[in-house]
N, C-alpha and C positions, 0 to 999 in steps of 0.2 A: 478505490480504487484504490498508487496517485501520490501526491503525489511527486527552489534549484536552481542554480547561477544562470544558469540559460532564461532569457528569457521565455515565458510559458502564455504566448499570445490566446494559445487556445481553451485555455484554462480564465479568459475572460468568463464565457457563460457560466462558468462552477457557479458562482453564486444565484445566476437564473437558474437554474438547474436545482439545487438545492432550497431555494426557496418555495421552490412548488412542490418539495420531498414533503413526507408526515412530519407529524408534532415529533420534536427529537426521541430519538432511540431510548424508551427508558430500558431499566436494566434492574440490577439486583435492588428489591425494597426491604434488605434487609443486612446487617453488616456481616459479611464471610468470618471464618474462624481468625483466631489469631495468628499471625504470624512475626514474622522477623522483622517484618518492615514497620519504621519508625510510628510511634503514634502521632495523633492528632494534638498537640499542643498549642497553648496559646504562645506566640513567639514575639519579644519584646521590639519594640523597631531600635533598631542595629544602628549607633550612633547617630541616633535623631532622625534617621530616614520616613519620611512619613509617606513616601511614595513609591510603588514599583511600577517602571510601565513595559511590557512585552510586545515585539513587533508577530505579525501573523497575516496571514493569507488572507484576505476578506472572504469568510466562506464560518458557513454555520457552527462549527467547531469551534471559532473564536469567538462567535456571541456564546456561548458554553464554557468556555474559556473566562468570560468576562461574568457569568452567573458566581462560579466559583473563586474568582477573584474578589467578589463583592462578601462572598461569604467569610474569605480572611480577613477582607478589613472590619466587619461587625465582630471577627473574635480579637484580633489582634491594634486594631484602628489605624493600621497602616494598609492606605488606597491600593487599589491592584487598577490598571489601567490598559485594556487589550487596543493596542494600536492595529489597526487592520488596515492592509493596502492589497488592493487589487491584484489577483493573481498574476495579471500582464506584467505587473511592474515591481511585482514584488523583490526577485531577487534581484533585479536592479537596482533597487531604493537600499537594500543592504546593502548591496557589495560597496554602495558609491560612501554608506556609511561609514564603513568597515577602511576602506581606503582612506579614510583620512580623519581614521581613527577618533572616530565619533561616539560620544556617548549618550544619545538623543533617547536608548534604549538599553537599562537592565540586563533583558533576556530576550533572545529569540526563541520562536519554534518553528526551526528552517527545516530541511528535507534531509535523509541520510547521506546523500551525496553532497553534501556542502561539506560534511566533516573532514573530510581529508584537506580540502582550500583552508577552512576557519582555524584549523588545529596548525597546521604547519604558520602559517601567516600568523598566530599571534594574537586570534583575532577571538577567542575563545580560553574558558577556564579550563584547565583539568582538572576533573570532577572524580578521576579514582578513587582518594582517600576518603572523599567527603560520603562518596555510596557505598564504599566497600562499610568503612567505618559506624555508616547509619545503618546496615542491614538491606536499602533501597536495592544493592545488585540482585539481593534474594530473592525482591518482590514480584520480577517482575519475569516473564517468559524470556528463557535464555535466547532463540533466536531473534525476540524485539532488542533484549541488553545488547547482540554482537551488530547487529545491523543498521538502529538509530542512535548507538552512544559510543560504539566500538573504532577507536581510529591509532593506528596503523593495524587491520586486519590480526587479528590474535594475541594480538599485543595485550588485551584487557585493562586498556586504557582507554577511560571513557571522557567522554567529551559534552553527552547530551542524557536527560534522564528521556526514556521513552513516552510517548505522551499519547499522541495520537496516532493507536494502530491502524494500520489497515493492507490488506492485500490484495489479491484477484481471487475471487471466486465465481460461481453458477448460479444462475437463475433458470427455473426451465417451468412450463405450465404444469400441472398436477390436473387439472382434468383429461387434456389427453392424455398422461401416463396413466393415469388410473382409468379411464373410458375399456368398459371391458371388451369394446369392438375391436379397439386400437392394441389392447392386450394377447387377446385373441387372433391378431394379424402377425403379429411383433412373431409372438408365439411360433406363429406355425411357418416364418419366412429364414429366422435367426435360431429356433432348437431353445432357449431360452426364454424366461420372465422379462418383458419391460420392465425396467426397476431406474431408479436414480444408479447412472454410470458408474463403477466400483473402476472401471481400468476405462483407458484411453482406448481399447479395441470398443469397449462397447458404447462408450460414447460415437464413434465413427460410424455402429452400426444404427443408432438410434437415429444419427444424425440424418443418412441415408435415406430409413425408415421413414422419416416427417418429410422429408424433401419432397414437395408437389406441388412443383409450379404452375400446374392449370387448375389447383385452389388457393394459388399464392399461400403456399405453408412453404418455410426451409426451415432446416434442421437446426443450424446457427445463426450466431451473430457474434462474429469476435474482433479485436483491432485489427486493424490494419494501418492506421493514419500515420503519414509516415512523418509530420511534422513535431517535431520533439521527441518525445519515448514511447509514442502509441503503441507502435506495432514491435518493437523491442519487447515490450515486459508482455504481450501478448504471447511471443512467440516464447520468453523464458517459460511460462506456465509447461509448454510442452518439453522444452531443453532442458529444466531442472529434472521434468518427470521421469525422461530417458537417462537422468544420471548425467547428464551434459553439465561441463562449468563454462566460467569464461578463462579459468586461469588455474592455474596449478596453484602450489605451496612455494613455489619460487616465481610467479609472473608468467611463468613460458606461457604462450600460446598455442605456437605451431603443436600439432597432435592433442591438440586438448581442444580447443574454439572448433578442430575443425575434426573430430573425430570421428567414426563411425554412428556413435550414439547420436552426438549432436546434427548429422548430417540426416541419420534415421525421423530424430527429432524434427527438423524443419522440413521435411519433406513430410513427415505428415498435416504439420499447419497448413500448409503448399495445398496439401489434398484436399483439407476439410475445407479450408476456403474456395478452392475449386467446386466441387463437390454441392455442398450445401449451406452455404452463405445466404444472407435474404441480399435483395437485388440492390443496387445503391450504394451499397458500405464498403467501397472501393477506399475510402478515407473516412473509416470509423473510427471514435472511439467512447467513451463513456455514453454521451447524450445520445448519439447514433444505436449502439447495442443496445439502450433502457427501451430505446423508443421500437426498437425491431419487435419486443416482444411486446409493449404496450400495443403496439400497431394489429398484432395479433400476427405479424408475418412469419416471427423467431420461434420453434420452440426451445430450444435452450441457447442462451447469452451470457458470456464472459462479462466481468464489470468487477470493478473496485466493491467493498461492502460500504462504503461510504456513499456509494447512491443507487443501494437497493431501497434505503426508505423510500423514496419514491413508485416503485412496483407494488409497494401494499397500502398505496395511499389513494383512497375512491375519486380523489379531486386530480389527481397525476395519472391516475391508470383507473380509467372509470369502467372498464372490461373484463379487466380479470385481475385485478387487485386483490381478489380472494382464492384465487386459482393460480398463483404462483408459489413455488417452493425455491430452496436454497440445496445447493450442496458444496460442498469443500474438490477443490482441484482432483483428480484421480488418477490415480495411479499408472506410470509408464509399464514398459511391459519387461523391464529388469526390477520390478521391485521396488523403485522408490517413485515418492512423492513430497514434492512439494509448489509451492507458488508463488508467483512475482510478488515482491515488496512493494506495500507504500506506507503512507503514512509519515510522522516526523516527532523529534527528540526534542525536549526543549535543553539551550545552553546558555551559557553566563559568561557575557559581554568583557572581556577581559580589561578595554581601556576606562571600564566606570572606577571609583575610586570604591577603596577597602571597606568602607560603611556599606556601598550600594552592595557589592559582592557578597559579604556578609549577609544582608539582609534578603537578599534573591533566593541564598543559601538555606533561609529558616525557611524561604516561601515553599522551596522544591521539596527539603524534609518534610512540611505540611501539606503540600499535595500530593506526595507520595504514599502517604501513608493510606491501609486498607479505609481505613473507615473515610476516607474524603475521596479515595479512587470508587468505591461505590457510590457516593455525590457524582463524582464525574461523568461514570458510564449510567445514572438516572437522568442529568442532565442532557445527553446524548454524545457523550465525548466516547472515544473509541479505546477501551481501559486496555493498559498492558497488564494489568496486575493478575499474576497466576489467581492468586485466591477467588478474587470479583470473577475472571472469569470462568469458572469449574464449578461457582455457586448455580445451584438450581433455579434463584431467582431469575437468577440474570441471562441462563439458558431458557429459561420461558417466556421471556420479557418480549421477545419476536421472532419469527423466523426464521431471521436467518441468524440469530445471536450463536445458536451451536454448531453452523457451520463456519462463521469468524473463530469461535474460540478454536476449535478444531484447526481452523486455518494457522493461527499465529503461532502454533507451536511447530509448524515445520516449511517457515518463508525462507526465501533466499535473497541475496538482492546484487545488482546490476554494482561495478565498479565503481566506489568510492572514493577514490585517490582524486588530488588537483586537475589530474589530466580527463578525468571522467567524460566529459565531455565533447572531448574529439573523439573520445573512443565509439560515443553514441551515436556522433555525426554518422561514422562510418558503419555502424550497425544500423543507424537505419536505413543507409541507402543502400545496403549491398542486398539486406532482405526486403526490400522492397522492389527491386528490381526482382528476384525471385517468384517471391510470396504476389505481386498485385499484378506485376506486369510480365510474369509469366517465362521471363527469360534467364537461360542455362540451365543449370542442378541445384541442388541445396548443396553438393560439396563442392561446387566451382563458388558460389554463392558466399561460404563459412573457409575456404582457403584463401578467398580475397577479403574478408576481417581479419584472417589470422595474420595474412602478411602485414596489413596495415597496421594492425595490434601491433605488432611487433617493432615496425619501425617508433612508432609513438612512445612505447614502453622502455626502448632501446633509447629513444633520446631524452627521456625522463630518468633513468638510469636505475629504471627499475629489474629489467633485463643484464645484467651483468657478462 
């Protein structure tokens, strides 16, 4: 998925969840071509530092995290240490850090929304010279670089190296799309081949198409949960695909949050949920959507790629763990596509002293580099690096590896700035009243964000 200064109470199960996902994600078993990005060096500890420790999300990423920390101190003999704290309390245990300017951690690997709090407060390095200088900015997919390192928005000052991608993408069964009875129906009701969705029209007709509640089949399973970002980064999947933002080049809102596209946009979410949702997932999100289609209820479900390993794992999805496929978000119906952002940057602790920073600095050059970013995505870490991901090994390595790769070269992602999160507040309740509980339009719905946007934006003084 996925996926932050709020606390993320519901992001307690990640770790049950993911613990019952497959053996991690391997990936390319071979090292990609050469590129720009720094090599693999042995790196001296940086006045006497014999220790690096990183804070992290308790969630399987940072036992992978901690694989490859172990693998710098056997080159270099300086300890790498993944402190791991429970999602519930995770951005709390920083922020509380962070406020009173604590050095108990190195490096974090916080979420792309923290950037704009950590950068302005002081509470993080700037990292431009040090990536531009080592080749790192070249390594890695331009929109992972703009949207987990990037803080003030184009400014091309980075703040975090990109570390663990991830966005939203599809799961959908492959025996029914392939079942020639089911093809043969599709066929002669739609004028076309069942196929994996290429635009959002035929995702709605497929969706249709599966919906048959007197053999408990529906068509989806997408967020809704309105408790944090659930049903936000669900409903961006469809708002970026229509060419919808949340903000202009200058902040405005008004005619942009609430335009025609964006308005087309969440009224189609409105529909599909309507429509052909499985029964229950009035407050879905990740574990809800895996389980719609484990259950055999879903055929196709929205979800992070961060727990699809679970879908082709016989012990998680003992059903049809061999009869699920991937695909990448589809296409609106002006042309573009893209999908909701998750995933997080790792950054450098601003109030540790000049050895620690230094030495953090050799760690990031040596994990950035191709030949350890393929270590990372075998170990099951989710690699931003262009190379790792475009190698053939590592598009074979699982199912749904080339529809991530596919994915992270055209993500978007949800406001970044200090305020981010009043602005969330208010996006999830204006689409949730919409989208769950059925009440107004989607443009009376995205006019009352936009006002609210606006006020919040206006007293941040981002609105001039």
């Amino acid at each position: 998925m996925f996926k932050k200064s709020l606390v993320m109470t519901l992001f307690v199960i990640a770790t049950l969840v993911l613990s019952a996902c497959a053996a991690p994600t391997p990936a390319a078993t071979e090292a990609p071509a050469a590129t720009e990005a720094p090599a693999a060096t042995e790196a001296p500890a940086a006045g006497g530092v014999t220790e690096l420790k990183i804070l992290w999300a308790q969630w399987d990423p940072a036992d992978y995290l901690q694989q490859i920390g172990n693998q710098y101190e056997a080159e270099t003999g300086i300890k790498v240490t993944v402190v791991q704290e429970p999602w519930g309390s995770f951005g709390n245990r920083f922020d509380t850090e962070m406020a009173a300017k604590g050095t108990s951690w190195d490096m974090v690997v916080g979420d792309s929304q923290w950037l704009g709090t950590n950068a302005t407060s002081g509470n993080y390095v700037d990292l431009t010279e040090f990536m531009n200088s080592n080749g790192i900015t070249e390594s890695v997919t331009p929109a992972t670089l703009q949207y987990y390192g990037e803080y003030p928005p184009g400014s091309k000052t980075y703040w975090a190296y990109p570390t663990e991608g991830d966005a939203d993408g599809w799961a959908y069964r492959k025996d029914l799309f392939e079942d020639p009875a089911e093809m043969a129906a599709f066929k002669a009701e739609y004028g076309y081949d069942l196929a994996v969705p290429k635009t959002y029209a035929e995702l709605m007709d497929i969706a249709k198409f599966f919906t048959r509640p007197d053999a408990n089949l529906y068509g989806v399973g997408i967020y809704t949960q309105k408790d944090y970002d659930a049903l936000t980064m669900g409903v961006e999947n469809t708002f970026f695909a229509w060419g919808a933002t949340w903000q202009d080049e200058n902040n405005n809102v008004q005619g942009v949050v609430n335009s025609k596209e964006a308005a087309e946009a969440l009224e189609y979410y409105h529909d599909l949920y309507k429509c052909c949702q499985a029964p229950g997932m009035s407050n879905a999100f990740f574990a809800e959507t895996n389980n719609a289609i484990i259950s055999g209820q879903a055929v196709m479900i929205m979800n992070y790629f961060a727990f699809f390993p679970a879908l082709v794992n016989p012990s998680t999805n003992a059903d049809y763990h061999d009869k699920v496929g991937f695909f990448a978000n589809p296409e609106g119906p002006y042309g573009d596509r893209a999908a909701a952002l998750g995933g997080q940057g790792i950054s450098v602790i601003s109030h540790i002293d000049a050895d620690r920073q230094a030495a953090s600095l050799d760690f990031i050059k040596w994990f950035a580099s191709d030949e350890v970013q393929v270590k990372w995505a075998e170990a099951g870490g989710y690699t931003c690096n262009t190379k790792v991901l475009e190698s053939d090994a590592f598009l074979a390595a699982q199912p749904f590896n080339p529809a991530f790769a596919e994915t992270m070269t055209f993500v978007q992602d949800f406001w970044n700035i200090p305020e981010f999160g009043q602005l969330l507040l208010v996006t999830q309740t204006e689409l949730s009243k919409y989208v769950v509980e059925d009440q107004g339009t989607a443009q009376e719905a995205l006019d009352a964000i936009a006002a609210q946007h606006e006020v919040i934006l206006k007293d941040a003084g981002y609105i001039k």
